[in-house]
Backbone bond lengths (Angstrom), bond angles and torsions (degrees), N, CA, C in turn:
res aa  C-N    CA-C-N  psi(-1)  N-CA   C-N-CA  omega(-1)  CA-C   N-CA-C  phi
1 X - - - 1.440 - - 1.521 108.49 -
2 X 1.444 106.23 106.28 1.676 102.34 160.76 1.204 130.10 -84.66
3 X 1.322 130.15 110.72 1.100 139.68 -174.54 1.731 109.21 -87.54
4 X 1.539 118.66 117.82 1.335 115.39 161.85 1.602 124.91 -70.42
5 X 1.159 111.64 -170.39 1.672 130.90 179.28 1.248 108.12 -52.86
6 X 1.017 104.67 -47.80 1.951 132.46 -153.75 1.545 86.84 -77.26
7 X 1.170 134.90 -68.22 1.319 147.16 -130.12 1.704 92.88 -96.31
8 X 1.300 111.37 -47.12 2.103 114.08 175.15 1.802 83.08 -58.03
9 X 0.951 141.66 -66.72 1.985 133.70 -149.49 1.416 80.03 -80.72
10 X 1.024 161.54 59.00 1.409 142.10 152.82 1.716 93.42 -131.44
11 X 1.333 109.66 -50.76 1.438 109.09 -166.31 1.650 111.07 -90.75
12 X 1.415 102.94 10.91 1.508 103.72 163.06 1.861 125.47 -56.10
13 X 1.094 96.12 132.35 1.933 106.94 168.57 2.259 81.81 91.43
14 X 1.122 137.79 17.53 1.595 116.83 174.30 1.804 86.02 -83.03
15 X 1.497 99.69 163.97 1.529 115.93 169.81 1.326 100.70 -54.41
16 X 1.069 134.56 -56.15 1.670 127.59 -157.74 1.606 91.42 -69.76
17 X 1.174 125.15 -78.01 1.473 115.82 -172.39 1.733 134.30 -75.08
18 X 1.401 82.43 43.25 1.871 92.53 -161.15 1.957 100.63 -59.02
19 X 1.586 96.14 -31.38 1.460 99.50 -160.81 1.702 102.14 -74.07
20 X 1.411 125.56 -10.28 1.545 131.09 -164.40 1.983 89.99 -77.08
21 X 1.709 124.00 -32.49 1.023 145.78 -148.26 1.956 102.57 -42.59
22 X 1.317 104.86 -44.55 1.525 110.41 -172.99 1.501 111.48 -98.50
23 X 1.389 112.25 -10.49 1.528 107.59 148.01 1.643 124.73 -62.09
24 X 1.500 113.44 -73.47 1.524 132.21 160.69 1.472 91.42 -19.05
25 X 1.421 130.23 -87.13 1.519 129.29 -161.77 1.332 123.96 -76.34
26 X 1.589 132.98 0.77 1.449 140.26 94.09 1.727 109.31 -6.57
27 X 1.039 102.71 -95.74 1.581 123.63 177.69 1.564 110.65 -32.22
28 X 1.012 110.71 -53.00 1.778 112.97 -173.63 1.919 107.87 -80.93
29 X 1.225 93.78 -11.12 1.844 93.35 179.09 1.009 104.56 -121.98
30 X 1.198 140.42 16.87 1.373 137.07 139.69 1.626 125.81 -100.93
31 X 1.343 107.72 -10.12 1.715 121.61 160.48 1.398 95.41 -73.92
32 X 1.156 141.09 -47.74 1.787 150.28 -124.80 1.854 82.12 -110.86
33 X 1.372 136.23 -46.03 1.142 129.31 165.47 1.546 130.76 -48.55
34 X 1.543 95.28 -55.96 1.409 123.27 -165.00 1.993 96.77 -69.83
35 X 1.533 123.76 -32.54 1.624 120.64 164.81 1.365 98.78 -71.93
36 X 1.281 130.21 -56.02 1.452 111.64 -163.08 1.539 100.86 -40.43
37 X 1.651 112.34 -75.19 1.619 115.19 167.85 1.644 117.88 14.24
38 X 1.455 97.32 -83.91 1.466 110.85 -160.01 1.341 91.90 -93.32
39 X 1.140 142.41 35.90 1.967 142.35 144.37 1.715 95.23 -81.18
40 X 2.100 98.01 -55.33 1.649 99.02 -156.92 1.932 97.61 -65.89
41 X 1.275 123.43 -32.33 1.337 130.69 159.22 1.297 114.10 -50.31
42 X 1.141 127.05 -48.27 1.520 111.29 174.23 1.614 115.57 -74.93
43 X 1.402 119.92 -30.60 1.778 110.36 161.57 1.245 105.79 -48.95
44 X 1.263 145.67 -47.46 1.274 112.10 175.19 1.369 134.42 -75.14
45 X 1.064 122.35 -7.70 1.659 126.07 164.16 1.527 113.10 -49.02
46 X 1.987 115.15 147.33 1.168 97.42 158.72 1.901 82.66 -150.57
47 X 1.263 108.83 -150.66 1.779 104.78 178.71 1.431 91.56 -145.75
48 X 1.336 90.35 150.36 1.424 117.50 169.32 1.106 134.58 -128.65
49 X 1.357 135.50 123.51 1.295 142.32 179.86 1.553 121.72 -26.86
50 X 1.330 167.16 -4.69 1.249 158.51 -127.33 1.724 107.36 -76.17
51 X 1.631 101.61 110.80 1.509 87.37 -170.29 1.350 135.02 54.16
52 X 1.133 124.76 -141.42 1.768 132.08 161.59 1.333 125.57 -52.78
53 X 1.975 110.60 -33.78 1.541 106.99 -153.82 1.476 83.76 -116.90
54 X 1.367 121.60 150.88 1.390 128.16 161.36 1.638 102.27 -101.68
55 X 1.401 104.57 144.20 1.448 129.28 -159.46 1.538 99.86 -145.67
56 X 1.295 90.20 138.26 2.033 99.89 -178.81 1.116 118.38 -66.42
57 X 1.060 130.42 175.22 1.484 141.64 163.12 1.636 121.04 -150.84
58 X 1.153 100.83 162.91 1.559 100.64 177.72 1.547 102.74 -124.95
59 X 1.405 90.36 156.25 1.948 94.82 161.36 0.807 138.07 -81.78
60 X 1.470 127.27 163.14 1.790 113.61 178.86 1.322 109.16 -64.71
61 X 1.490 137.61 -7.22 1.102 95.34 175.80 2.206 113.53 -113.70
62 X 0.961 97.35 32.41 1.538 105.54 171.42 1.127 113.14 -53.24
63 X 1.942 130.78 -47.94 1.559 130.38 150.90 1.729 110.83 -7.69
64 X 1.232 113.80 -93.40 1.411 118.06 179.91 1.408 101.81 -18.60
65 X 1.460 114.57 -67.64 1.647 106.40 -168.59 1.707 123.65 -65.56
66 X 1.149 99.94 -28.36 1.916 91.65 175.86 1.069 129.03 -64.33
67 X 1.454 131.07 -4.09 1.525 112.09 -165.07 2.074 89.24 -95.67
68 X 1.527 101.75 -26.05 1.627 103.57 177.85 1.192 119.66 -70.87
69 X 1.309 108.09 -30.87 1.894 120.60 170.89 1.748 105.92 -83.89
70 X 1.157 127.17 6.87 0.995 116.07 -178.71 1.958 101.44 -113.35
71 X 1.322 98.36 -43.73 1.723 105.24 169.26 1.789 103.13 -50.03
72 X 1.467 112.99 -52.13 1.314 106.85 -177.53 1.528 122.44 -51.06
73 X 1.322 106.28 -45.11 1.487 106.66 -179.47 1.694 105.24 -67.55
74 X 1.365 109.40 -54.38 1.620 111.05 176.68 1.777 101.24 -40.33
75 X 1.319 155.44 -56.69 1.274 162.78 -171.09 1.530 91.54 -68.61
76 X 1.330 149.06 -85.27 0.951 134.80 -173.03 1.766 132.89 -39.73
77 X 1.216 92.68 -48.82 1.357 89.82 158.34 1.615 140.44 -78.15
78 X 1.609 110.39 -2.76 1.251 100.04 174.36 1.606 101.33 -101.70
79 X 1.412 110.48 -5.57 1.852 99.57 -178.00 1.598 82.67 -77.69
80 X 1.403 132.80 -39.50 1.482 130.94 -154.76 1.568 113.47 -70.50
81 X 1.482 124.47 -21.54 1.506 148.69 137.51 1.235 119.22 -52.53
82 X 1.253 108.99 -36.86 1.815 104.05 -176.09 1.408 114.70 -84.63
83 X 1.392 114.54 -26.64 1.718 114.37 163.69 1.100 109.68 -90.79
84 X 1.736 139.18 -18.79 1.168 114.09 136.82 1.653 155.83 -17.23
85 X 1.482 85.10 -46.03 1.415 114.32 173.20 1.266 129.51 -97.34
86 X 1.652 114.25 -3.52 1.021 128.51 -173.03 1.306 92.34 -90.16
87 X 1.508 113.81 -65.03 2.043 117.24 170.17 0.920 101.79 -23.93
88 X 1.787 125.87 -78.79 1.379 119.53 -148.87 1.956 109.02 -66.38
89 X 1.260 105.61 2.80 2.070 105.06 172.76 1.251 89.77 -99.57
90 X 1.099 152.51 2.50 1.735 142.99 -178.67 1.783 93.04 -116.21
91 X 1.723 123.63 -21.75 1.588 89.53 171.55 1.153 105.03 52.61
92 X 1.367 114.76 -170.44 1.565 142.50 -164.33 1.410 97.19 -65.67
93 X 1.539 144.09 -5.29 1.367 132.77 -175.77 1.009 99.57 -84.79
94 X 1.590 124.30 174.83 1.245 150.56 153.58 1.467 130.07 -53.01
95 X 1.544 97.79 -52.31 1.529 112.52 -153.56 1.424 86.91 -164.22
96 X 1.354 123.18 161.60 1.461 133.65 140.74 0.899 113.55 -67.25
97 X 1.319 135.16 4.53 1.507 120.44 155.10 1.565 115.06 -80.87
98 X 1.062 99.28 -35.14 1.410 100.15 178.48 1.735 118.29 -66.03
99 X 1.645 108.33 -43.60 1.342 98.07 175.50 1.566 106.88 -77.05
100 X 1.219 119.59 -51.35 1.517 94.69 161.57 1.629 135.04 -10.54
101 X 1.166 95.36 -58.80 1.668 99.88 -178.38 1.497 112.35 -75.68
102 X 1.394 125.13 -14.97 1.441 113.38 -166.35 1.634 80.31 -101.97
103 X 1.207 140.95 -9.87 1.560 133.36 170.54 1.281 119.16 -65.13
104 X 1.766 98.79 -34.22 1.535 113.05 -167.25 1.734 100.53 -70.52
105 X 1.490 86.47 -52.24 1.720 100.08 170.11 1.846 113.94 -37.29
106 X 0.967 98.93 -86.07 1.751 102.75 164.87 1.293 117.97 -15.94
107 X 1.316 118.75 -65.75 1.606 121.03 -179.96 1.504 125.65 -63.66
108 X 1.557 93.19 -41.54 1.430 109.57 162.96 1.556 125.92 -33.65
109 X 1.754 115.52 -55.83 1.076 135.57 -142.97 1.634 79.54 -109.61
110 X 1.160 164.93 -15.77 1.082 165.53 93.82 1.413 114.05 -4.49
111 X 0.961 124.02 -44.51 1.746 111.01 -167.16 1.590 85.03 -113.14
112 X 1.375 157.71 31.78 1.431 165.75 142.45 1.555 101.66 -72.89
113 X 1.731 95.41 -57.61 1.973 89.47 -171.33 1.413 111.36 -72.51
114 X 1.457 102.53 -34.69 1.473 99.31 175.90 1.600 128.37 -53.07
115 X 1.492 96.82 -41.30 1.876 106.37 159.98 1.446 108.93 -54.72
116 X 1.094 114.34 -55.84 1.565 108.99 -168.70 1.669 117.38 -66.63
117 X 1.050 76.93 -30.41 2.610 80.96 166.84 1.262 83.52 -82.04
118 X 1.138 155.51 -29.21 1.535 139.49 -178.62 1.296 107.85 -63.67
119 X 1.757 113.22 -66.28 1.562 113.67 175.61 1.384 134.01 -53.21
120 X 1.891 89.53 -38.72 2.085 86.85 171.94 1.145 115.34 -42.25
121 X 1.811 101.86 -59.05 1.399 110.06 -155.87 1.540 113.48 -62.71
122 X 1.494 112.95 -18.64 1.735 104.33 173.53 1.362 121.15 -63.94
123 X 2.194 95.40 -32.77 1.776 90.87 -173.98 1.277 115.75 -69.72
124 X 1.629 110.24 -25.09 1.390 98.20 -172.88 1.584 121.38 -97.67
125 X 1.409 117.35 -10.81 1.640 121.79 132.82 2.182 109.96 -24.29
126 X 1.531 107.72 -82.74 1.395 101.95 -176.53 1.957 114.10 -62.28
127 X 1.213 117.09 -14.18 1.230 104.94 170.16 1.530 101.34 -92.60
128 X 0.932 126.67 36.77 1.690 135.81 157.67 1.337 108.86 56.69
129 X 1.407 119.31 48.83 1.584 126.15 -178.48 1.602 74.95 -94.46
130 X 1.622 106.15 146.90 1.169 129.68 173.01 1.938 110.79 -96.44
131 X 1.334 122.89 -37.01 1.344 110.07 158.80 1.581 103.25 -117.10
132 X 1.180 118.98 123.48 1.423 126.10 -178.05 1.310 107.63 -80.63
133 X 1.322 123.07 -4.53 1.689 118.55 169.13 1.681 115.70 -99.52
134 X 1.319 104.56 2.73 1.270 91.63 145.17 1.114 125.92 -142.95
135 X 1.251 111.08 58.24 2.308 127.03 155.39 1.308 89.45 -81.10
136 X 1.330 113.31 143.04 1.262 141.88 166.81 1.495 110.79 -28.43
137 X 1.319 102.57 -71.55 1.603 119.79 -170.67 1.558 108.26 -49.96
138 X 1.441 106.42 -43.58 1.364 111.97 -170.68 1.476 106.37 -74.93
139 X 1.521 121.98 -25.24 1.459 110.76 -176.69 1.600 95.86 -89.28
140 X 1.166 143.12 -24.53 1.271 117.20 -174.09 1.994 109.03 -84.09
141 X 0.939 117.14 -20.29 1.026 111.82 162.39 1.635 132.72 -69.54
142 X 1.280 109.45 -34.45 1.506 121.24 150.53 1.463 112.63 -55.12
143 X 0.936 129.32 -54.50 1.730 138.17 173.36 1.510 110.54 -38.98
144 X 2.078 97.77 -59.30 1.850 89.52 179.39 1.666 113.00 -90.69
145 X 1.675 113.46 -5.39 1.755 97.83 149.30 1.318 121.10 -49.28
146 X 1.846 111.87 -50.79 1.417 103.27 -138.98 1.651 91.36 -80.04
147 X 1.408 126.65 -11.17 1.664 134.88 -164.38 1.238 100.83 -80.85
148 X 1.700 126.16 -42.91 1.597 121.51 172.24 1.028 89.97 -65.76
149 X 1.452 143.97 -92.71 1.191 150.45 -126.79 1.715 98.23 -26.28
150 X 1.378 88.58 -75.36 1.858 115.86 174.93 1.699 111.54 -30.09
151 X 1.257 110.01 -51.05 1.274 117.32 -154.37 1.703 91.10 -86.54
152 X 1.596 131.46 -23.40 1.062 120.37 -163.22 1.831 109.10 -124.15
153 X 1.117 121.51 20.01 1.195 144.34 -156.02 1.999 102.01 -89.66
154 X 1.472 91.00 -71.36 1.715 92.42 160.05 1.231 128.25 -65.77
155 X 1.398 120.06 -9.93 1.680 124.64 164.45 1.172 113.58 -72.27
156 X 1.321 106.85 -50.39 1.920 108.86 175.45 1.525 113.02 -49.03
157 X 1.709 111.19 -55.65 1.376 101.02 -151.08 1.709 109.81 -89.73
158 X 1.602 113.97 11.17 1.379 143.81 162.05 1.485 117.65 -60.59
159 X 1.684 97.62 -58.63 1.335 94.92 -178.45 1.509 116.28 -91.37
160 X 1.344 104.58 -24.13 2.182 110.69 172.28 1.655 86.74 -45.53
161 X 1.503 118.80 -42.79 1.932 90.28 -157.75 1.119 87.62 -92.89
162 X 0.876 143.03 -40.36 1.729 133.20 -174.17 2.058 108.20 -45.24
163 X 1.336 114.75 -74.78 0.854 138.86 173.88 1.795 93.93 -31.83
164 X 1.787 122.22 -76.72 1.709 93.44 167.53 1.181 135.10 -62.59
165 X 0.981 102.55 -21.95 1.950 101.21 177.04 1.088 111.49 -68.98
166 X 1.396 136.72 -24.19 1.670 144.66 163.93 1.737 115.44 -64.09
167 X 1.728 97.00 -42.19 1.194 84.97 176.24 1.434 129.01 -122.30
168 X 1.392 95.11 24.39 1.881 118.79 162.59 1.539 96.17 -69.04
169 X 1.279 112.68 -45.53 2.206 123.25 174.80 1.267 92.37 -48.16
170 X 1.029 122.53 -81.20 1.573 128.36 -123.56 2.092 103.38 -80.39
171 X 1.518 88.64 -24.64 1.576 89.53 -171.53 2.030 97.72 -103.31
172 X 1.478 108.38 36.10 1.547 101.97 145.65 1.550 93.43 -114.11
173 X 0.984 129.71 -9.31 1.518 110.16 -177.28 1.914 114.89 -109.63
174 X 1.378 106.72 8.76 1.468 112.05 164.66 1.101 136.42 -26.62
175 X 1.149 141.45 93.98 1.556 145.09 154.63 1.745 117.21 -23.78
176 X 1.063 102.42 134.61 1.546 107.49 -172.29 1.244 100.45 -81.91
């Protein structure tokens, strides 16, 4: 799921994205800065006649105002990069909650098979198998551990950095 600009400031303050909350309002007070800016920039505009075409002008004192209209835009655009970048660490997820949970899932389903080569191998310990890694039961269950493991190994350590890199973002712009 790609989520745009529009759509992260809309779903600000829901339970799932409560933590996006001081980014978004980052985001909304540095848009809300960056217009004031170009209002106090537009008081100085006026027009002038030249020949046929009228053409703008500014006043002498518009100087004073640019270096503050220029910080504003510099601030807007780097919160407007930083949820940029926050999307692209959520990928196709929703939320870090969501990849969170499909991580938990992952690990979950990982430390299940690992119990279960644990349990074979006890039954076939008391059914007096002398190497319990190789009863049947116990090797095919080792087989579909070691096949998730494999198959889910680069998923885990995908979303561990994703998952901080989302919320290395989100926790400079935290709400007190």
């Amino acid at each position: 799921m790609t989520t745009t600009l529009e759509q992260f400031i809309q779903r600000e303050g829901t339970p799932k994205h409560i933590e996006e909350a001081g980014l978004a309002a980052a985001y909304k007070a540095a848009d809300q800065a960056l217009g004031e800016q170009k209002i106090r920039l537009a008081d100085h505009l006026s027009a002038e006649r030249v020949g046929a075409k009228i053409v703008p002008v500014f006043d002498d004192g518009v100087e004073a105002d640019l270096p503050e209209l220029d910080a504003a835009r510099m601030k807007a655009v780097a919160v407007k990069d930083d949820i940029h970048a926050y999307l692209d660490a959520l990928g196709d997820y929703d939320s870090v909650q969501s990849m969170t949970e499909r991580l938990l899932r992952l690990k979950r389903t990982a430390d299940n098979l690992d119990r279960d080569v644990a349990n074979l191998s006890k039954r076939a310990v008391t059914r007096g198998v002398e190497r319990p890694q190789d009863d049947p039961a116990v090797m095919d269950a080792a087989v579909k551990r070691d096949r998730v493991a494999a198959e889910s190994t680069a998923e885990i350590a995908d979303l561990q950095k994703r998952i901080s890199r989302a919320k290395e973002i989100v926790e400079r712009y935290r709400l007190s």
